[in-house]
The first five atom37 places (N, CA, C, CB, O) and aatype in JSON, in Angstrom:
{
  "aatype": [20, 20, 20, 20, 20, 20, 20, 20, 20, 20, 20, 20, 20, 20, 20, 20, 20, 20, 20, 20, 20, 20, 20, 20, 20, 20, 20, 20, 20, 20, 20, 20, 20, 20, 20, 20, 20, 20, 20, 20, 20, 20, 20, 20, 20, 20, 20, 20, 20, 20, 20, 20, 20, 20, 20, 20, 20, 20, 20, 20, 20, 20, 20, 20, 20, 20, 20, 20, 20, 20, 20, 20, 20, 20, 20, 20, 20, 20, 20, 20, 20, 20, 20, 20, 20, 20, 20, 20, 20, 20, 20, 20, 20, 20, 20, 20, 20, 20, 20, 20, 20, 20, 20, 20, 20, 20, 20, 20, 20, 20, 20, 20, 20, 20, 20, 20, 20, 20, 20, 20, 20, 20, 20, 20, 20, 20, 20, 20, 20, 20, 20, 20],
  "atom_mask": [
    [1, 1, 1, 1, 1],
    [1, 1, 1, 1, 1],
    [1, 1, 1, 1, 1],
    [1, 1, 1, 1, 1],
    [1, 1, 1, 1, 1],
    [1, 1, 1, 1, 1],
    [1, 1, 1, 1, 1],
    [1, 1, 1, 1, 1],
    [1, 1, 1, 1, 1],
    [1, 1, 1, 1, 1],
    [1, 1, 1, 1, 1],
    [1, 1, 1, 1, 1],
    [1, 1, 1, 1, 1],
    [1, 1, 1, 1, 1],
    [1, 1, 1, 1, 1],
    [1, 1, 1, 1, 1],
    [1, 1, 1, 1, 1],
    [1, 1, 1, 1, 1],
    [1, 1, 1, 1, 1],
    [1, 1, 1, 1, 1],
    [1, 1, 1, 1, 1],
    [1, 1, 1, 1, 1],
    [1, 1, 1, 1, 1],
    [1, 1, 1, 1, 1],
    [1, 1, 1, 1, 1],
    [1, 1, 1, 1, 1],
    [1, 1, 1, 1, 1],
    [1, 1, 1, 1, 1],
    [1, 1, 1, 1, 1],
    [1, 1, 1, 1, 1],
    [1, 1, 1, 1, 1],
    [1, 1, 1, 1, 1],
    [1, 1, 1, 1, 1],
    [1, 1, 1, 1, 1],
    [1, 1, 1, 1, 1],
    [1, 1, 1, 1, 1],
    [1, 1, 1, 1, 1],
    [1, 1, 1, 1, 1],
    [1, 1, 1, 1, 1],
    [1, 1, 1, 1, 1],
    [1, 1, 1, 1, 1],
    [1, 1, 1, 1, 1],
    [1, 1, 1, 1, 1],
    [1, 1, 1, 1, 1],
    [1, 1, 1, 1, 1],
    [1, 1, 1, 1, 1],
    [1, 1, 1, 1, 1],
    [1, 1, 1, 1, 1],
    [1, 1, 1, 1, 1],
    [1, 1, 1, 1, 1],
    [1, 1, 1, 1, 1],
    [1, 1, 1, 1, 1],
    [1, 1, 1, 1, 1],
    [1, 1, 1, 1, 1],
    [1, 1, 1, 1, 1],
    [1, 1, 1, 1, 1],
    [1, 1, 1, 1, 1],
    [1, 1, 1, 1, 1],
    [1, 1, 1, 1, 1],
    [1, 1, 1, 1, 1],
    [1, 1, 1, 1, 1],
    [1, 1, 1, 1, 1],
    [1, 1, 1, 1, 1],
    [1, 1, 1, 1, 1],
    [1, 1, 1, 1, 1],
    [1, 1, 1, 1, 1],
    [1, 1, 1, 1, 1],
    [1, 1, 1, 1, 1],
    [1, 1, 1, 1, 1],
    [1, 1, 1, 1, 1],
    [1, 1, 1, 1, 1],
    [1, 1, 1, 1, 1],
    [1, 1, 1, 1, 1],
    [1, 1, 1, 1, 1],
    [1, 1, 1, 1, 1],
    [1, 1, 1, 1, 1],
    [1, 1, 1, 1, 1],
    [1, 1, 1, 1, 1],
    [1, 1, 1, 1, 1],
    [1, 1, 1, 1, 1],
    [1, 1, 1, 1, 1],
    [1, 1, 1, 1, 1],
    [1, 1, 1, 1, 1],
    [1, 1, 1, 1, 1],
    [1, 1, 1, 1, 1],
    [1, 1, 1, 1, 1],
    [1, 1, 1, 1, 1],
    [1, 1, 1, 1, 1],
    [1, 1, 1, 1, 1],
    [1, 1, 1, 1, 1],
    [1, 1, 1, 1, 1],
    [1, 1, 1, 1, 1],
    [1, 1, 1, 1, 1],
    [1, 1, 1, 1, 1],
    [1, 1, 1, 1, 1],
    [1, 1, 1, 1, 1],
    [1, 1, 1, 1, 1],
    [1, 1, 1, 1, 1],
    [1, 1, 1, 1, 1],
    [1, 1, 1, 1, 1],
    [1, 1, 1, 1, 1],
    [1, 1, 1, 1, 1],
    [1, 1, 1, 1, 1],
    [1, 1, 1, 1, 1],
    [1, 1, 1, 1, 1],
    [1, 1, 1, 1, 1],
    [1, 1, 1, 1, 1],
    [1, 1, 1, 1, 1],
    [1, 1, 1, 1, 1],
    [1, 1, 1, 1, 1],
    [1, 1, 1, 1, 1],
    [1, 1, 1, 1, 1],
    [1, 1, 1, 1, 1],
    [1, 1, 1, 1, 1],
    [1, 1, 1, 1, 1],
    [1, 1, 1, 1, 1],
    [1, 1, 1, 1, 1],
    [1, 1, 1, 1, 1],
    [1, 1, 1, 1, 1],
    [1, 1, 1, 1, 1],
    [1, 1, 1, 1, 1],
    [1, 1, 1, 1, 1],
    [1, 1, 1, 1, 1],
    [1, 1, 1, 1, 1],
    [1, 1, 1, 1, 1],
    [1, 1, 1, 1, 1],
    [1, 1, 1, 1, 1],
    [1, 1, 1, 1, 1],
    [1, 1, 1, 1, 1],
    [1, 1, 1, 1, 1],
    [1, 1, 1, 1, 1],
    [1, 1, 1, 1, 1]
  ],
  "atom_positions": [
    [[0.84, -1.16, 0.0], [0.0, 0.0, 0.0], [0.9, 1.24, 0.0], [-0.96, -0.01, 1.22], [2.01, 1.1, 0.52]],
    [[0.63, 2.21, -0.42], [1.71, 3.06, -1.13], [0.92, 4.27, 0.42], [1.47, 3.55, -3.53], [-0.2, 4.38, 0.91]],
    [[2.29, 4.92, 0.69], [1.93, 6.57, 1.8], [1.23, 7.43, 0.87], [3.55, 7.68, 2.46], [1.45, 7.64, -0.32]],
    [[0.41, 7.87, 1.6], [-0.1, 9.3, 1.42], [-0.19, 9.87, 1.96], [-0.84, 9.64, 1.12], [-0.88, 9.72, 2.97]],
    [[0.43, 10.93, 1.68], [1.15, 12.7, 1.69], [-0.33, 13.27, 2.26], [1.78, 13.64, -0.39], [-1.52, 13.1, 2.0]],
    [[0.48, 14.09, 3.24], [-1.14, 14.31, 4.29], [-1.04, 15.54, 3.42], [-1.24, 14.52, 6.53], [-0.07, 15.82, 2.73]],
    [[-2.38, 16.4, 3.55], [-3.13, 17.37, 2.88], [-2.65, 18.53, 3.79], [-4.78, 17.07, 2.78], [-2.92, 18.63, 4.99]],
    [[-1.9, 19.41, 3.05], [-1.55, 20.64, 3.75], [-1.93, 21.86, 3.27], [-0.3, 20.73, 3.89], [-1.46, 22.28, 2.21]],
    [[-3.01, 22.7, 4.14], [-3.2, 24.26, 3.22], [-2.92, 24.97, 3.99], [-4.55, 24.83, 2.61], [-3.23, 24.96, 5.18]],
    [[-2.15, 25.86, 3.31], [-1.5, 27.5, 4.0], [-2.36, 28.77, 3.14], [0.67, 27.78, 3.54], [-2.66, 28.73, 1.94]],
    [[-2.61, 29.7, 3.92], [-2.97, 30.27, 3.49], [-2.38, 31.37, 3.19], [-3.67, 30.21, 3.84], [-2.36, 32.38, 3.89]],
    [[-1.77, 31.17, 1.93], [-0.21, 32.08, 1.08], [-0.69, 33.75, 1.6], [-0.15, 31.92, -1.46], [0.06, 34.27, 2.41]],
    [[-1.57, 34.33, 1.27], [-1.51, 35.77, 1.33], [-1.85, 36.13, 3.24], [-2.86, 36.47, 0.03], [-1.62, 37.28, 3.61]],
    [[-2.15, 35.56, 3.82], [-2.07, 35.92, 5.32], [-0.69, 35.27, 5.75], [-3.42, 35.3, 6.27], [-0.25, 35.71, 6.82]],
    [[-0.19, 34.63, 5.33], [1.55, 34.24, 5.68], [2.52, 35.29, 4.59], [1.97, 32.15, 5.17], [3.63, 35.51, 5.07]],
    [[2.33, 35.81, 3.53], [2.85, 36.71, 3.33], [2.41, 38.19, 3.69], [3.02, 36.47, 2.35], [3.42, 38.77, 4.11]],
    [[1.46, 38.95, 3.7], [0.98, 39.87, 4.56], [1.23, 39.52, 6.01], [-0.37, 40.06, 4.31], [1.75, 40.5, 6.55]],
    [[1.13, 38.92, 6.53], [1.59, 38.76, 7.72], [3.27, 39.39, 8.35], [1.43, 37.34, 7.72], [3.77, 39.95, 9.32]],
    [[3.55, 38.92, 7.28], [4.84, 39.34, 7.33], [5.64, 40.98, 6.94], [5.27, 38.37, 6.52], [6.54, 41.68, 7.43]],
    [[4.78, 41.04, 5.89], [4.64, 42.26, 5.1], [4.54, 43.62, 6.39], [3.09, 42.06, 4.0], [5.27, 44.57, 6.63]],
    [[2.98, 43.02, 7.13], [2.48, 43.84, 7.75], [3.75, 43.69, 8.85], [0.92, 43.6, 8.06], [4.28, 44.77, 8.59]],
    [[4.25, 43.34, 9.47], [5.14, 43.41, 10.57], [6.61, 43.98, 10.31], [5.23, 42.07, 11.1], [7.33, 44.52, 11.15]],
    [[6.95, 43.71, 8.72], [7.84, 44.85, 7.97], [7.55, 46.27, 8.39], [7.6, 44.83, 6.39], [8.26, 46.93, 9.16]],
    [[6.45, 46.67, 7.82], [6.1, 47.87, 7.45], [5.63, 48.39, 9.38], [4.68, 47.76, 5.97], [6.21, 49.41, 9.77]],
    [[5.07, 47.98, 9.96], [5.3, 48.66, 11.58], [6.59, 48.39, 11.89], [4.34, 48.02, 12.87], [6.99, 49.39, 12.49]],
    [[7.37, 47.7, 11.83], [8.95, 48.3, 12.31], [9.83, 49.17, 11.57], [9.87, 47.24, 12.49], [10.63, 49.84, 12.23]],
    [[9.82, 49.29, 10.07], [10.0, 50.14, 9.24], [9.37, 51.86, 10.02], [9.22, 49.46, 7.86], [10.05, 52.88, 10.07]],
    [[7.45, 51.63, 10.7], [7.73, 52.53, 10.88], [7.96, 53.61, 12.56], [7.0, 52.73, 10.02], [7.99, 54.81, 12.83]],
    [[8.05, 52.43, 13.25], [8.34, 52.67, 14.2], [10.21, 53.19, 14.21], [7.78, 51.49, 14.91], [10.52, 54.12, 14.95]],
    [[11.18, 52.57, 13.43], [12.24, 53.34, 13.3], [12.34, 54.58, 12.89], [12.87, 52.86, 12.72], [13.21, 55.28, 13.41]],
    [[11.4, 55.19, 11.78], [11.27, 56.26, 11.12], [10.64, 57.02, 11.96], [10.72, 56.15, 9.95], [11.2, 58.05, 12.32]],
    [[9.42, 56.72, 12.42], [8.8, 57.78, 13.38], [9.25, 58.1, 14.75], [7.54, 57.47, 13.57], [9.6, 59.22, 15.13]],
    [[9.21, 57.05, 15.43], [9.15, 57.01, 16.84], [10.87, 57.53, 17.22], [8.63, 55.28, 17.42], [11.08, 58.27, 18.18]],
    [[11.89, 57.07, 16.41], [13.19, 57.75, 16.51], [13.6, 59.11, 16.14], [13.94, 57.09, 15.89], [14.64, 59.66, 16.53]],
    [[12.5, 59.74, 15.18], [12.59, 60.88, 14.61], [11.87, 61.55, 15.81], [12.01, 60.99, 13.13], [12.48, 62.38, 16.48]],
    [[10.68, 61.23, 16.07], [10.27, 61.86, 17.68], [11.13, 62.38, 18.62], [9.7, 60.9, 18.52], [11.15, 63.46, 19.21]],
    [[11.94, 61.25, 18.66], [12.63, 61.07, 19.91], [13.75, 62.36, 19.77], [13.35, 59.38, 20.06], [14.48, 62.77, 20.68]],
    [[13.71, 62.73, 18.82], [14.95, 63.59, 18.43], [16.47, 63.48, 18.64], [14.75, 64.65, 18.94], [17.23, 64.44, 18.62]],
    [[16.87, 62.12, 18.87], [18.18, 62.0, 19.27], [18.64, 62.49, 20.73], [18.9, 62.69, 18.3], [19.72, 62.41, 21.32]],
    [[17.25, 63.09, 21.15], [17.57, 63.47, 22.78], [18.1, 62.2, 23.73], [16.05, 64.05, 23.54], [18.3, 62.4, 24.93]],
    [[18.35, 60.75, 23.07], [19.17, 60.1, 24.43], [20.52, 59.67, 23.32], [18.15, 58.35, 25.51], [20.7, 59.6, 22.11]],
    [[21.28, 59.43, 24.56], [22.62, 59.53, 24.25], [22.83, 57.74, 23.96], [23.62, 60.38, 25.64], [21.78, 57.15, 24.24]],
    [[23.72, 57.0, 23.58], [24.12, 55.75, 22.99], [24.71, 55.2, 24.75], [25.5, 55.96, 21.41], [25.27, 56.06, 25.43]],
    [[24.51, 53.78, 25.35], [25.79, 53.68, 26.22], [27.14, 53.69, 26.13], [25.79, 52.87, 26.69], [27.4, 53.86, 24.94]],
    [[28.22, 53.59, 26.81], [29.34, 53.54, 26.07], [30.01, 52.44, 25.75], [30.06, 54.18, 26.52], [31.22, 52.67, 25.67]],
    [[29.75, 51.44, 25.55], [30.03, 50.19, 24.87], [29.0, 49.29, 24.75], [31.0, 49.55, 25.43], [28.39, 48.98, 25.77]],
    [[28.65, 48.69, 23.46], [27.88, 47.81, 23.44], [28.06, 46.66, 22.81], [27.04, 48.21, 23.17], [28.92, 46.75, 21.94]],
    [[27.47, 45.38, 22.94], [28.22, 44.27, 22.5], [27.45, 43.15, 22.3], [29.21, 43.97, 23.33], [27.35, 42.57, 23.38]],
    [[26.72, 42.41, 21.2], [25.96, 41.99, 20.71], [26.33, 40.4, 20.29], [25.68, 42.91, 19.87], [27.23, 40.22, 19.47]],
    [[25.81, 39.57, 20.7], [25.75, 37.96, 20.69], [24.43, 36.97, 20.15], [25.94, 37.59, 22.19], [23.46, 36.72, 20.86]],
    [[24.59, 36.5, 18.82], [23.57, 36.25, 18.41], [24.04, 34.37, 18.24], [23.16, 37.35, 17.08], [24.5, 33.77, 17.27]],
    [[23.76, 34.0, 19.31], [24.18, 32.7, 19.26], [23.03, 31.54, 19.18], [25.01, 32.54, 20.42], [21.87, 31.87, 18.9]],
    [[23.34, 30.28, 19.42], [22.13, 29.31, 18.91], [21.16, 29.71, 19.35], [22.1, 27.95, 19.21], [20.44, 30.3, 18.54]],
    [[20.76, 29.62, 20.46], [19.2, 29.1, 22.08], [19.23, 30.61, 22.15], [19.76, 27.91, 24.33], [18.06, 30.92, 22.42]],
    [[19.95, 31.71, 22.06], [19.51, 33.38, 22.69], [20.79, 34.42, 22.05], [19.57, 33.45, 24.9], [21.79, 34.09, 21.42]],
    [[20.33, 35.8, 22.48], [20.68, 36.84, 22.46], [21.04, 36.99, 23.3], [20.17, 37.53, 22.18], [20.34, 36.8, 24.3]],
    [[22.69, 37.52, 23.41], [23.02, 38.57, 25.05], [23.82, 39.97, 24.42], [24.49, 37.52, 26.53], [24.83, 40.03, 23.72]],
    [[23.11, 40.86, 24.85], [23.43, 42.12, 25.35], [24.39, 42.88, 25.74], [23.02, 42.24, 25.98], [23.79, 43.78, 26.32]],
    [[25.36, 43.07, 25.79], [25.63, 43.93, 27.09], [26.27, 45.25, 26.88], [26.53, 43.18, 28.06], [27.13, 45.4, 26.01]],
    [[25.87, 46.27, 27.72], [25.84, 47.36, 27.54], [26.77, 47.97, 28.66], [24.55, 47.72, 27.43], [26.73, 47.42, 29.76]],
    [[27.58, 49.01, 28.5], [28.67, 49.41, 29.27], [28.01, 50.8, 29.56], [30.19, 49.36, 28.52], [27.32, 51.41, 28.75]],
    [[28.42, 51.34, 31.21], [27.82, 52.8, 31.34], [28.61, 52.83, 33.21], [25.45, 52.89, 31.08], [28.17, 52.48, 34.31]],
    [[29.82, 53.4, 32.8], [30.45, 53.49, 34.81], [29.47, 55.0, 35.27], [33.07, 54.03, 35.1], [28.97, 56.04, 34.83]],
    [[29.67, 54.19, 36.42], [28.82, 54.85, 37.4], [27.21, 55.44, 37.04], [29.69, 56.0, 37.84], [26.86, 56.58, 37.35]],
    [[26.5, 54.65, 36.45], [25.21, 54.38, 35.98], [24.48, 53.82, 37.57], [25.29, 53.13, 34.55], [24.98, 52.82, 38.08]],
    [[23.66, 54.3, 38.05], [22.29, 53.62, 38.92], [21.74, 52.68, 38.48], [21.16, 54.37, 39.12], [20.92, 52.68, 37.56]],
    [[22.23, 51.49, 39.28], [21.16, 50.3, 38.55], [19.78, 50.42, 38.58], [21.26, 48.95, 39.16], [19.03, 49.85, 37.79]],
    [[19.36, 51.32, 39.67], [17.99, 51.81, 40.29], [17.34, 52.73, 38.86], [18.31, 52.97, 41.96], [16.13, 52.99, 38.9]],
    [[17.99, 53.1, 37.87], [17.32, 53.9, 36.62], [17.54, 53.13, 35.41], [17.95, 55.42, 36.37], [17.36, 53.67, 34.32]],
    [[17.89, 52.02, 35.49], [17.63, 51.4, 34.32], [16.36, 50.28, 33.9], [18.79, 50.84, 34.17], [16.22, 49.25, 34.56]],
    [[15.45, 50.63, 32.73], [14.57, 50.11, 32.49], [14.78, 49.5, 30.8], [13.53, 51.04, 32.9], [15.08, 50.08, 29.76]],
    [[14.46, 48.06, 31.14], [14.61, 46.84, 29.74], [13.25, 46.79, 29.65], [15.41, 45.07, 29.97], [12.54, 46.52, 30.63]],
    [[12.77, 47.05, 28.43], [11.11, 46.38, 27.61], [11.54, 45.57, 26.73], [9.97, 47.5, 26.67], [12.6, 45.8, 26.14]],
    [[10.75, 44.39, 26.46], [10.97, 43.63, 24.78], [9.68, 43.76, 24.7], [11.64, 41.85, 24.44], [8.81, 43.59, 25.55]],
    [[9.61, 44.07, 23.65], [8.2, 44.36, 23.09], [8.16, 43.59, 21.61], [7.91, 46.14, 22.94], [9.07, 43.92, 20.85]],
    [[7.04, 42.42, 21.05], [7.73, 41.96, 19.57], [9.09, 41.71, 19.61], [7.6, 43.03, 18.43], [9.52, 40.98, 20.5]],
    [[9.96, 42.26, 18.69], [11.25, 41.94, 18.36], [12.37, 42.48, 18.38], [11.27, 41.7, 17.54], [13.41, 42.4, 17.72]],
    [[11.84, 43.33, 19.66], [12.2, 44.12, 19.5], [12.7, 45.03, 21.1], [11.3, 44.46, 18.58], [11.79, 45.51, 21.78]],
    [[14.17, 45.2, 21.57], [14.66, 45.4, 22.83], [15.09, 46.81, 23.17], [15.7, 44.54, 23.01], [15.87, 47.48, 22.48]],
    [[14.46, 47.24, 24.41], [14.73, 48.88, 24.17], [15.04, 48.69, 25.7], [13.27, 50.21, 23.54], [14.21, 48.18, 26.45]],
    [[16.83, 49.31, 26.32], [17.32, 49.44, 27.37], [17.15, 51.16, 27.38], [18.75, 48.69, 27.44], [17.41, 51.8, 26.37]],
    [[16.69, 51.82, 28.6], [17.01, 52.9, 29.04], [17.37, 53.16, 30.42], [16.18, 53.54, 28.71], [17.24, 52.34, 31.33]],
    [[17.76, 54.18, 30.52], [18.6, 55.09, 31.72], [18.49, 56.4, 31.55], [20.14, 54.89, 31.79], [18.21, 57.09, 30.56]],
    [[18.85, 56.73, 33.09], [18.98, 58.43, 33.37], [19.92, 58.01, 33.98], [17.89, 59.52, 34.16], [20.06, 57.12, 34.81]],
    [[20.89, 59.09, 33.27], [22.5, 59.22, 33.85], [22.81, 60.84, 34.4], [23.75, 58.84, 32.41], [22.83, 61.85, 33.71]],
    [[23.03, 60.72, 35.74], [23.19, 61.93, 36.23], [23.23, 63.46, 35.42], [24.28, 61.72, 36.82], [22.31, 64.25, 35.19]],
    [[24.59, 63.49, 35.13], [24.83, 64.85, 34.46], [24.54, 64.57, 32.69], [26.63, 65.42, 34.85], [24.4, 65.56, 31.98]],
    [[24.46, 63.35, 32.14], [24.35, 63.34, 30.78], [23.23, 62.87, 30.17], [25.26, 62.74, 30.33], [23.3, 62.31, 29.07]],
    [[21.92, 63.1, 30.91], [20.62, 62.39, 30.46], [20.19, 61.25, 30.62], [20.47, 62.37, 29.43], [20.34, 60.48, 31.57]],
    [[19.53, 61.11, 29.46], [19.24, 59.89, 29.35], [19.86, 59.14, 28.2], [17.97, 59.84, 29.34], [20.04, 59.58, 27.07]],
    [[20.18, 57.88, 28.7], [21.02, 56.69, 27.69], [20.08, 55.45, 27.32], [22.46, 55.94, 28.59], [19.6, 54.58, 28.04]],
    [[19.99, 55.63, 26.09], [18.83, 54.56, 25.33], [19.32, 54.02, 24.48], [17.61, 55.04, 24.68], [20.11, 54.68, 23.8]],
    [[19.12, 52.72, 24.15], [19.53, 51.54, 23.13], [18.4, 50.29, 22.7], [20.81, 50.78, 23.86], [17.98, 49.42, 23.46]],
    [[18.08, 50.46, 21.38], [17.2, 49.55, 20.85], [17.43, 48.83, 19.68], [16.18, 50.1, 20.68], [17.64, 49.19, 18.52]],
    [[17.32, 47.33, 20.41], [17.71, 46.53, 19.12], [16.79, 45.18, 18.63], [19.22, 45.99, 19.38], [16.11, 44.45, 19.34]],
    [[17.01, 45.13, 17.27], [15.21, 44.92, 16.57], [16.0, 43.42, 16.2], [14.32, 46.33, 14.7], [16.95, 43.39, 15.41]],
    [[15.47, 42.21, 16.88], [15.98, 40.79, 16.67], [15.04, 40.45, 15.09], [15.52, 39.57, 18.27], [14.06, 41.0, 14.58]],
    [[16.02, 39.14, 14.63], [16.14, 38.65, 13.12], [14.26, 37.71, 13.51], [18.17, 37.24, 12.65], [13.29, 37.59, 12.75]],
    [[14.42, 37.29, 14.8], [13.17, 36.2, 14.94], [12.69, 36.61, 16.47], [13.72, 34.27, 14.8], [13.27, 37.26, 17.34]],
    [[11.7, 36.12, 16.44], [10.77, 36.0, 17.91], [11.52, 35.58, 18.55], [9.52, 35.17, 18.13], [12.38, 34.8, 18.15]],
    [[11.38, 36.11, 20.08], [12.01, 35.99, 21.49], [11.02, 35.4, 22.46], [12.48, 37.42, 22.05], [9.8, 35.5, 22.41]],
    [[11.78, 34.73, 23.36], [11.2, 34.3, 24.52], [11.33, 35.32, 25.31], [11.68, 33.14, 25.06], [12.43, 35.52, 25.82]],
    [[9.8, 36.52, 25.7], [9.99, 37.35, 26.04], [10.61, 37.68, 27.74], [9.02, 37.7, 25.57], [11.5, 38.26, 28.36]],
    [[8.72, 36.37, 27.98], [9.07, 36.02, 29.88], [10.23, 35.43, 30.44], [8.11, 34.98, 30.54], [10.48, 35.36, 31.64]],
    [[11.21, 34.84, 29.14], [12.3, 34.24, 30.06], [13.35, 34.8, 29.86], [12.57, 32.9, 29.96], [14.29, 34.02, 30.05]],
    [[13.83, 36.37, 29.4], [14.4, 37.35, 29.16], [14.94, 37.43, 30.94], [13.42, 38.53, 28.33], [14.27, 37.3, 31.97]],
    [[16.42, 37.7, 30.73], [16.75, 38.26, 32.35], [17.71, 39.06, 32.17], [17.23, 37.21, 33.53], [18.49, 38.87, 31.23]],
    [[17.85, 40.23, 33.13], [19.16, 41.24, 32.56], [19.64, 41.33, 34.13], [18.68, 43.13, 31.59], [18.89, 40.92, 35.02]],
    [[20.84, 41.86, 34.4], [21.68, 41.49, 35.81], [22.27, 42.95, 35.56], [22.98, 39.88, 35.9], [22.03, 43.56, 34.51]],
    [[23.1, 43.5, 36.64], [24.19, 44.41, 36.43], [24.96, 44.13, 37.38], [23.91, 45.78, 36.38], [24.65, 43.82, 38.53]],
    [[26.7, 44.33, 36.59], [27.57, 43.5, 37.75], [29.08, 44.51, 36.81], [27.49, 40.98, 37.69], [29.27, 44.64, 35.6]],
    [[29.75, 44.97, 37.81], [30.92, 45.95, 37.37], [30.46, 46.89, 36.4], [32.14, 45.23, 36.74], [31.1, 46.83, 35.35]],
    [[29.27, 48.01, 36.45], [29.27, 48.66, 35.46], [28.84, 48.32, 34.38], [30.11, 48.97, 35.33], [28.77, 49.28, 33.62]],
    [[28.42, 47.14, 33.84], [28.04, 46.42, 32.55], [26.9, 45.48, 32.91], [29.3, 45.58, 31.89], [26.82, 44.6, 33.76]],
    [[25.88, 46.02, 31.86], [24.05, 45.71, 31.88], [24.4, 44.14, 30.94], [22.64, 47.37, 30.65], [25.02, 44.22, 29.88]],
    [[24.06, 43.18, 31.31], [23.67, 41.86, 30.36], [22.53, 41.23, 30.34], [24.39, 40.82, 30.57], [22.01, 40.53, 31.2]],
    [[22.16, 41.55, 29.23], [20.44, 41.09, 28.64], [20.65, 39.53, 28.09], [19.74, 42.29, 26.98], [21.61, 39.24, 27.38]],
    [[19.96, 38.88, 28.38], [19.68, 37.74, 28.06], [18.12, 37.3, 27.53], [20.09, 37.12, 29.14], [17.2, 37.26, 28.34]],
    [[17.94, 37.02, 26.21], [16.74, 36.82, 26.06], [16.86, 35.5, 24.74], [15.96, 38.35, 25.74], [17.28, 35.49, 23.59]],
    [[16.33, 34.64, 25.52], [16.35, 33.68, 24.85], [15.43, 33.3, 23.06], [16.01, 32.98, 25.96], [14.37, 33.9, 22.87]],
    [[15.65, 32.88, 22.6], [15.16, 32.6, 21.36], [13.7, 31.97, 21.22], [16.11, 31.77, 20.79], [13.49, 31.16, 22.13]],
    [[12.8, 32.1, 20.46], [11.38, 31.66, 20.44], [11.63, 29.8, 19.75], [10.29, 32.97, 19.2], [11.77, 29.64, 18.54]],
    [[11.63, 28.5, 20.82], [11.83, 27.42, 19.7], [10.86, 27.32, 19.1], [12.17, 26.16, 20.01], [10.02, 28.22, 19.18]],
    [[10.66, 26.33, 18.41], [9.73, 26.19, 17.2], [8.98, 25.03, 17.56], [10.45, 26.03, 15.75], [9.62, 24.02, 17.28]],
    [[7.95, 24.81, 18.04], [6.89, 23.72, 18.14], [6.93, 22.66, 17.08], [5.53, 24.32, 18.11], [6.68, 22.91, 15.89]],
    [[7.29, 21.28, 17.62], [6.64, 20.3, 16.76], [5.47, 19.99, 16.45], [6.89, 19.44, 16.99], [4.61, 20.03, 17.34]],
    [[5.12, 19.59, 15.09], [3.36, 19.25, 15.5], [3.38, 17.83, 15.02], [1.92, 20.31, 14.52], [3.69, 17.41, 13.91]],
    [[2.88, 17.0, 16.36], [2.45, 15.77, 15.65], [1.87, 14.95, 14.53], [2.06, 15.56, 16.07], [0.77, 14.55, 14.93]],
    [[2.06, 14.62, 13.59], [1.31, 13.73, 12.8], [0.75, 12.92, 13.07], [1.7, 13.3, 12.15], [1.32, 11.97, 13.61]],
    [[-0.57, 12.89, 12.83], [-2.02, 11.77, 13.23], [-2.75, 11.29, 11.54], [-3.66, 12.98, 14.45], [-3.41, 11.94, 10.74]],
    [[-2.1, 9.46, 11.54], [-2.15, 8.99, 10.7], [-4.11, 9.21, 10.89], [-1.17, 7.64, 10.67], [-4.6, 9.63, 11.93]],
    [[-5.08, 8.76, 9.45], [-5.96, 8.76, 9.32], [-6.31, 7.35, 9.03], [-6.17, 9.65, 8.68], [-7.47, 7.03, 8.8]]
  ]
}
């Protein structure tokens, strides 16, 4: 008795719009929301970016920074560290990941002056096959 190839439908234009549409809001959230912002926060002073198998790590350099004023959001795909730094404002950094994040299991620490974000990678669900 010969296999048969289970019946698969995608529905091509909501998997490409889908995508489309999530282009075009980060497209314009860089354009707008940074143009807003007017460049009023300053960069930290070192930053250092790890895009390895299972996660993303972070880490961001800033001496004598208050750990007490620093605030991490992931929002989508997207990671925005800020601070208020005494005499030089505020220090903001946002960086827009290739794929979905594991948002809740995201953890950031501060230890000598240097912020490390950890946010792990979204895995990918198996789906069982159920012969008929």
């Amino acid at each position: 008795m010969a296999a048969r190839s289970p019946k698969v439908s995608i529905d091509a234009g909501n998997f490409i719009l889908g995508d489309f549409a999530h282009a075009v809001d980060a497209f314009f959230d860089e354009m707008l929301v940074d143009r807003w912002n007017c460049g009023a926060a300053m960069h930290f002073e070192r930053t250092e970016f790890a895009d390895l198998p299972d996660r993303y790590e972070i880490r961001l350099a800033a001496r004598g920074l208050d750990p007490a004023t620093i605030e991490v959001e992931a929002r989508g795909q997207r990671l925005t560290v800020r601070a208020t730094s005494g005499g030089e404002g505020a220090l903001e950094s946002v960086f827009t990941f290739a794929e979905n994040v594991e948002h809740e299991s995201a953890t950031a620490r501060w230890s000598n002056d240097v912020l490390t974000v950890t946010v792990p990678k979204h895995k990918a669900r198996k789906i069982a096959l159920k012969a008929e």
